[in-house]
C-alpha positions as CSV (number, residue, x, y, z in Angstrom):
1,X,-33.1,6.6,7.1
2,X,-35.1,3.4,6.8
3,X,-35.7,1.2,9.8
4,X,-33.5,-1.4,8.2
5,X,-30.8,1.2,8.2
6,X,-31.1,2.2,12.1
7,X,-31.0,-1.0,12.9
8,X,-28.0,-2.0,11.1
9,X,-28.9,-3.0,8.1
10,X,-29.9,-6.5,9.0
11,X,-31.8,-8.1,11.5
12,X,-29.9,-9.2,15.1
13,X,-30.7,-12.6,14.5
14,X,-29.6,-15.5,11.8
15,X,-28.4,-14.1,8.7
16,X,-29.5,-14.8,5.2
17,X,-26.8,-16.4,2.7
18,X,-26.2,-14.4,0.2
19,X,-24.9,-16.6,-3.0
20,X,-24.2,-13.4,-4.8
21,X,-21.3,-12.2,-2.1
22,X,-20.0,-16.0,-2.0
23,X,-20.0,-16.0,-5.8
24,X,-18.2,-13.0,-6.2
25,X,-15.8,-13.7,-3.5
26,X,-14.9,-16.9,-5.8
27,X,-14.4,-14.4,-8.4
28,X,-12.7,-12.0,-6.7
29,X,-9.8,-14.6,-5.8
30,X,-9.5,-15.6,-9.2
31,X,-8.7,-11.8,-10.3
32,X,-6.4,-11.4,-7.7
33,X,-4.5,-14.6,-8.9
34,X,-5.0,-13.9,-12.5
35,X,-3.0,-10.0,-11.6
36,X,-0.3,-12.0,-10.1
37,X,0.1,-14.3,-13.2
38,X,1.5,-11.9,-15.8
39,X,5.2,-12.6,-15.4
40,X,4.5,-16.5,-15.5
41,X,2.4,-15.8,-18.8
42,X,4.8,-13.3,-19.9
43,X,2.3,-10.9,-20.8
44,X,2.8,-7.6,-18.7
45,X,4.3,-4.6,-19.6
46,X,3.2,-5.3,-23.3
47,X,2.4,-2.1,-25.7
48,X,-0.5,-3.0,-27.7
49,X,-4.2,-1.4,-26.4
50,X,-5.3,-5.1,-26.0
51,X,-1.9,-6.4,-24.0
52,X,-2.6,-2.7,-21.9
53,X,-6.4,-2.8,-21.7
54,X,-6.4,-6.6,-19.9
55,X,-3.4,-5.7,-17.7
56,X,-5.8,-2.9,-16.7
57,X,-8.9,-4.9,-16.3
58,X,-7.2,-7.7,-13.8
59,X,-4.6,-6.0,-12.0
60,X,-5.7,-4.6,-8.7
61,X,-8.5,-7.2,-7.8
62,X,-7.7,-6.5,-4.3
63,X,-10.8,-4.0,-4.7
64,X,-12.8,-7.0,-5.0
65,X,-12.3,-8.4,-2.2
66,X,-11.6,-5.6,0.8
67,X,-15.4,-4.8,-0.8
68,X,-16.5,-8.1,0.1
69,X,-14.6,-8.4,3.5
70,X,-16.6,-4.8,4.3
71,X,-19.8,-6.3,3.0
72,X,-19.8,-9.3,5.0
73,X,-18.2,-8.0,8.1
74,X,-21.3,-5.7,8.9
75,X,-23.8,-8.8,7.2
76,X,-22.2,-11.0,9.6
77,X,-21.4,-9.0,13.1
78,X,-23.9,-5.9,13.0
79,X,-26.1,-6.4,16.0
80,X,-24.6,-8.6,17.4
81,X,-20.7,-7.9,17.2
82,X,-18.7,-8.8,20.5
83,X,-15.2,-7.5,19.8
84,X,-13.2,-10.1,22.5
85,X,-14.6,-12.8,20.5
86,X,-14.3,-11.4,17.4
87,X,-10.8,-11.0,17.5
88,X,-10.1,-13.9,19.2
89,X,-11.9,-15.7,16.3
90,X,-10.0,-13.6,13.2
91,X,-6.7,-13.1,13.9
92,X,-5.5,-16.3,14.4
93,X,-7.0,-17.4,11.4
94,X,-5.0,-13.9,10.0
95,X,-1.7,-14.6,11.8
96,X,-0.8,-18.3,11.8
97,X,-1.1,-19.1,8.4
98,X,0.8,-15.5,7.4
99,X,3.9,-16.1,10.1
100,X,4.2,-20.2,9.0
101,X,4.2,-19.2,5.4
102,X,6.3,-16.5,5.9
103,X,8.7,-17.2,8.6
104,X,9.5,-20.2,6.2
105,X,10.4,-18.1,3.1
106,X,12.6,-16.3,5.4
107,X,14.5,-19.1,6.2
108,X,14.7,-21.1,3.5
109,X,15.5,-17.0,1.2
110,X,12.6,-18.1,-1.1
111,X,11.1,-14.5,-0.2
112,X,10.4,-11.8,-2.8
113,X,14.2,-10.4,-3.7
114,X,14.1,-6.9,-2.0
115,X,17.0,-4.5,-2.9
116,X,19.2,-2.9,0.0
117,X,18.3,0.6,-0.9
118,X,14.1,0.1,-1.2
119,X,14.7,-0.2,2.9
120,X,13.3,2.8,4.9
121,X,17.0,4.1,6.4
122,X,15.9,3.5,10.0
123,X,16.0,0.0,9.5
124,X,19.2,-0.2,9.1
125,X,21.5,-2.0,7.4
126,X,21.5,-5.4,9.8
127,X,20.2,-9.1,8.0
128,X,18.1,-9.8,10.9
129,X,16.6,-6.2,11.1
130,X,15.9,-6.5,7.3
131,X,14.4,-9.9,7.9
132,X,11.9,-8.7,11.0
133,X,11.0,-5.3,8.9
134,X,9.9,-7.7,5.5
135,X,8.3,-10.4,7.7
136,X,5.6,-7.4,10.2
137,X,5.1,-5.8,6.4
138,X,4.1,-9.1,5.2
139,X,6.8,-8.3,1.9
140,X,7.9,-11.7,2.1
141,X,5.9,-13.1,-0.6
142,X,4.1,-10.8,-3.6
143,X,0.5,-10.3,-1.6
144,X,1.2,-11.4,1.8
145,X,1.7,-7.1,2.2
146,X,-2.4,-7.6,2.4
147,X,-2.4,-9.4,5.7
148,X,-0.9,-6.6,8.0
149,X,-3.1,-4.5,6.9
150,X,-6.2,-6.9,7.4
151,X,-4.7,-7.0,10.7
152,X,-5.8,-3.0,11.4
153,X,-9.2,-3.5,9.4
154,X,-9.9,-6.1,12.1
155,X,-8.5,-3.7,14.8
156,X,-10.6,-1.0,13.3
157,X,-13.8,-3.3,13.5
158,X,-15.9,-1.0,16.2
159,X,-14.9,2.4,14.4
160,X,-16.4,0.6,11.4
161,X,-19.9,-0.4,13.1
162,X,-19.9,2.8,14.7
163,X,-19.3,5.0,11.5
164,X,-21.3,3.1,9.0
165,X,-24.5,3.4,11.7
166,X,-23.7,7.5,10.9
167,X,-25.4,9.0,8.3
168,X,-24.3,12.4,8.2
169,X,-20.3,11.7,9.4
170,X,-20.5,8.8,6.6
171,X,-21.8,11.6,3.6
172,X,-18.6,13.5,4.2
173,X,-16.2,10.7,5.9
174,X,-16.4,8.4,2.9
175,X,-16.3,11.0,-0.4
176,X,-13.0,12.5,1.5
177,X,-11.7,9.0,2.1
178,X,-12.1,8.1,-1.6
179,X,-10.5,11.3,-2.7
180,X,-7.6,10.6,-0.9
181,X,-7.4,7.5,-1.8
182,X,-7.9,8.2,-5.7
183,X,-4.6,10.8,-5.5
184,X,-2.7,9.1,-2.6
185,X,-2.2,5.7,-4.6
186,X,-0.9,2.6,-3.5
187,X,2.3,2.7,-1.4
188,X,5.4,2.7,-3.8
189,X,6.5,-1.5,-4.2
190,X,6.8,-3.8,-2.0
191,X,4.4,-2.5,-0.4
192,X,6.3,-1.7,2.8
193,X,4.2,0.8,4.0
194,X,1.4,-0.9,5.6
195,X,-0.7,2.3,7.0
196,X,-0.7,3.9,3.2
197,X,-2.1,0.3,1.9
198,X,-4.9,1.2,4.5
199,X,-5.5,4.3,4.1
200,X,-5.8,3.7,0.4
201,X,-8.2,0.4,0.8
202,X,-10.0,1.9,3.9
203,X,-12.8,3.7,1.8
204,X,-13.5,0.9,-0.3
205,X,-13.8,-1.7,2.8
206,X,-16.2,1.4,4.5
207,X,-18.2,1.4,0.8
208,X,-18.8,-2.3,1.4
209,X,-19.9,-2.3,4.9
210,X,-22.2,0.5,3.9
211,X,-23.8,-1.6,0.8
212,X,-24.2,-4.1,3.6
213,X,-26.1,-2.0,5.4
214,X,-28.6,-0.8,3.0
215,X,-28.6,-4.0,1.4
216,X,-32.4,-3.8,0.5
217,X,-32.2,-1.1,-1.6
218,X,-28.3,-1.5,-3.1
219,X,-28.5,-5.0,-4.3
220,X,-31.6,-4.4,-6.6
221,X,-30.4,-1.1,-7.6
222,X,-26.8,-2.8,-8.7
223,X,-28.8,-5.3,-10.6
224,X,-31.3,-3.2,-12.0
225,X,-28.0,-0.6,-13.6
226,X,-25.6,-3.4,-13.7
227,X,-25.2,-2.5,-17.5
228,X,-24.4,0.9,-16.6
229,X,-21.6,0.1,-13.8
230,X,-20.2,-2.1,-16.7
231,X,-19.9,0.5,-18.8
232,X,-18.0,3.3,-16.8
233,X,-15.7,0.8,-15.3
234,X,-14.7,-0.2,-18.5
235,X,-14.6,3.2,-20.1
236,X,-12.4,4.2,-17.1
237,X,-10.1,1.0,-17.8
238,X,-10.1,2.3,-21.5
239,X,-9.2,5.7,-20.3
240,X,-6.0,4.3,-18.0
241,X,-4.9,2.0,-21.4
242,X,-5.3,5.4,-23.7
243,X,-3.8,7.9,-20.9
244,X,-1.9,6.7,-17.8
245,X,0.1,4.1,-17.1
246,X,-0.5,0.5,-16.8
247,X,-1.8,-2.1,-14.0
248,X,-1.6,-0.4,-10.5
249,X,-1.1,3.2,-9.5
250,X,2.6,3.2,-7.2
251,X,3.8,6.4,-6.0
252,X,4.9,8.0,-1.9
253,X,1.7,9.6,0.0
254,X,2.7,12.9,-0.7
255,X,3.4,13.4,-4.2
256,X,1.0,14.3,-7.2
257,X,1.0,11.4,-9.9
258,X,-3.0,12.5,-11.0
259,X,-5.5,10.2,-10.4
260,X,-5.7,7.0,-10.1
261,X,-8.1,5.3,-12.3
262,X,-7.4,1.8,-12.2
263,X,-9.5,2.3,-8.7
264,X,-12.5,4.5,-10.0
265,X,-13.0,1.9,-12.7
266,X,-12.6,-1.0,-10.0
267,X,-15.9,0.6,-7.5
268,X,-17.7,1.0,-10.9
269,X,-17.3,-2.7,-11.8
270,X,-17.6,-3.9,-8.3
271,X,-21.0,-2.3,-8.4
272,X,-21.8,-4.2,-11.6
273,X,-20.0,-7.7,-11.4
274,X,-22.8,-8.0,-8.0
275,X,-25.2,-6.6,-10.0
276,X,-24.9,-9.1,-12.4
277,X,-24.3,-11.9,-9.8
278,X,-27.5,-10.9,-8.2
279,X,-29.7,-11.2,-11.2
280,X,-28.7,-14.6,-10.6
281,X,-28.9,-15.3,-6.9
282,X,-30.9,-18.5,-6.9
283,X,-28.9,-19.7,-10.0
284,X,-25.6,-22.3,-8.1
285,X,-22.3,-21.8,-10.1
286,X,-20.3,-24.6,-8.2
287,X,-16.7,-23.6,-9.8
288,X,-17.4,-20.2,-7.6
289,X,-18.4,-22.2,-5.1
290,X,-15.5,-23.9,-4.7
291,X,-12.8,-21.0,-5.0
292,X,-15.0,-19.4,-2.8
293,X,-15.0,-21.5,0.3
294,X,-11.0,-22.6,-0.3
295,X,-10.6,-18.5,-1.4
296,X,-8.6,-18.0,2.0
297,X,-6.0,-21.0,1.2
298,X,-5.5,-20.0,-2.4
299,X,-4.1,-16.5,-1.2
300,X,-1.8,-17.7,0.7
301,X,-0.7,-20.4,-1.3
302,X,-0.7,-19.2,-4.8
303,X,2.4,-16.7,-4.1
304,X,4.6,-18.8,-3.0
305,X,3.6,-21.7,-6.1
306,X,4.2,-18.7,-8.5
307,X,7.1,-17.4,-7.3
308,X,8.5,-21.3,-7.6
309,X,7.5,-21.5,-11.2
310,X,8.9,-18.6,-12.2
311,X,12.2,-20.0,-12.1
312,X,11.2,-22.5,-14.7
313,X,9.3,-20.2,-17.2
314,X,10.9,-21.8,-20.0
315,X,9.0,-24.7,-19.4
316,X,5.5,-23.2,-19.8
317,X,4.0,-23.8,-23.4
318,X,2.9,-20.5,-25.4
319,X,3.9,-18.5,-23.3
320,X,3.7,-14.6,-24.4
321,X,0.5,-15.3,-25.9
322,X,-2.7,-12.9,-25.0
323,X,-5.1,-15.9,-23.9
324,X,-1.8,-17.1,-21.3
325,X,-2.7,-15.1,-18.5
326,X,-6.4,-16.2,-17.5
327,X,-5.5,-19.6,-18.7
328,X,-2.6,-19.5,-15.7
329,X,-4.8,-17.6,-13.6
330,X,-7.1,-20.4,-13.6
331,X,-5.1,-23.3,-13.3
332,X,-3.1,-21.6,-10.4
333,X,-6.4,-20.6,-8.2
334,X,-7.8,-24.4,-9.0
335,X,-4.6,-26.1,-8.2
336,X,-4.0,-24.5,-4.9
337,X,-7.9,-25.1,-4.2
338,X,-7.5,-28.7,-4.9
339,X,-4.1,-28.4,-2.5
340,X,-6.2,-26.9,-0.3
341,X,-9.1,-29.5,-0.7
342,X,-6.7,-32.4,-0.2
343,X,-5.2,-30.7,3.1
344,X,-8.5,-30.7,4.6
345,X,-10.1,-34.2,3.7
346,X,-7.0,-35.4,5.0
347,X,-7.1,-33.8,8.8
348,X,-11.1,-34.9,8.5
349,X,-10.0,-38.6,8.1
350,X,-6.8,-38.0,10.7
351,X,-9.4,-36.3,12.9
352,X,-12.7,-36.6,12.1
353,X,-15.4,-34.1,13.4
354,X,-17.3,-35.4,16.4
């Protein structure tokens, strides 16, 4: 192992901005919005290899970004992490948007429509108990399951720093992780089952942190075989349209459903959209740049935006057609960044930063 690597991958002092990660953190948002956008476009659950190839491609972005949040966990806190003021730092910024957001759907019933019988029986048959088990599971809105989960990632920050620093525990910790992972599948919808959704995104957050780490020697090797990575993420996207099903792999822990190759093909082309994004590290894209830094208020407000428009889908010209759903995807993730945008300018002017 390399000194760099012993010591953490980076030096204890001020990091170095990496455009890349920023860029592809805009980027990654804009997947994960563009996967929730195919009801609105009405083009999911099409038949033709085109409709089944691009549901393929965009759905399960989530890879993206648990990547990046691994990456730029151990960037940001290796050598220096202080877990009292890490997590007094994160999970507010976790928990207060999630519970106002949430508790609101709740009360106003604008949540996700959940039927009786998806309920684990212990929860009973009780409204409020109902309520309290969808609003801890985050299944109140579409992608809000993400946030209990990022809630145990953050709780799970010193095993990470501890096991990434481990050679020979991470060369049979991580391949077992992503087998299990690649025939355990995401947790049957709504997502209930927080521990499975981290369980199934643990190796790919640990696969960032670890790029992170070697940094030196991963970035320039992404960029350098970018073409590659390309080309057996797609092939493994071809292979899901031609022979499994389509969009995300569902399905309880312990059952055989084969494996699931919507999430091979997503570590191949996470390795080459930041290849790609590195060959162009000095280069500014300021669209990125501005998903990017208003990424965190687009999650949690593009849900609850799509969830109202789908009552008017009527209203929304061509839909059905192909080119719909990254023309939706885009206008979602920029409206709620301009939303965002305005939000902010405003509590500068209220209050304006000493």
């Amino acid at each position: 192992m390399s000194s760099l690597s012993k010591s953490g991958g980076v030096p204890a002092g001020k990091r170095t901005f990496l455009n890349c990660l920023n860029q592809f953190r805009g980027l990654a948002i804009l997947f994960v919005v563009i996967g929730h956008c195919f009801y609105l476009s009405g083009t999911g659950r099409r038949h033709s290899f085109s409709d089944k190839f691009l549901e393929n491609f965009f759905k399960n972005g989530t890879v993206y970004f648990v990547f990046i949040a691994g990456f730029l966990f151990h960037h940001i806190q290796s050598g220096r992490f202080k877990a009292g003021a890490y997590f007094r730092k994160r999970l507010p910024r976790l928990l207060t948007p999630f519970f106002f957001f949430s508790i609101l759907a709740l009360v106003l019933n604008r949540e996700v429509l959940i039927l009786p019988e998806l309920f684990p029986q212990w929860v009973g048959s009780a409204v409020w108990a109902r309520k309290l088990f969808t609003l801890l599971t985050g299944a109140t809105f579409g992608a809000y399951w993400y946030i209990p989960m990022a809630v145990l990632l953050v709780a799970l920050a010193p095993a990470v720093l501890w096991v990434v620093q481990r050679d020979r525990l991470m060369r049979w910790l991580l391949p077992l992780l992503c087998v299990v992972s690649l025939f355990g599948h995401r947790p049957p919808m709504p997502n209930f089952n927080t521990l499975h959704s981290l369980l199934y995104y643990l190796p790919v957050y640990l696969f960032g942190a670890l790029c992170a780490r070697d940094q030196a020697t991963v970035l320039p090797l992404c960029a350098r075989h970018a073409g590659l990575w390309w080309g057996l993420g797609l092939a493994a996207v071809a292979a899901q349209t031609l022979g499994y099903e389509q969009g995300n792999f569902h399905k309880p822990l312990f059952t055989y459903a084969g494996l699931d190759v919507n999430l091979l093909g997503k570590f191949f082309l996470t390795l080459g959209i930041l290849g790609n994004l590195y060959r162009l590290e000095a280069r500014p894209f300021r669209l990125l740049d501005f998903l990017a830094e208003y990424s965190f208020p687009i999650y949690f407000l593009h849900s609850p935006l799509i969830l109202q428009l789908e009552r008017i889908t009527g209203y929304i010209p061509f839909r059905g057609h192909l080119f719909m759903l990254p023309v939706l995807g885009i206008v979602m993730a920029f409206v709620t960044a301009g939303m965002a945008w305005m939000y902010f300018a405003l509590i500068r002017r209220i209050r304006p930063v000493p």
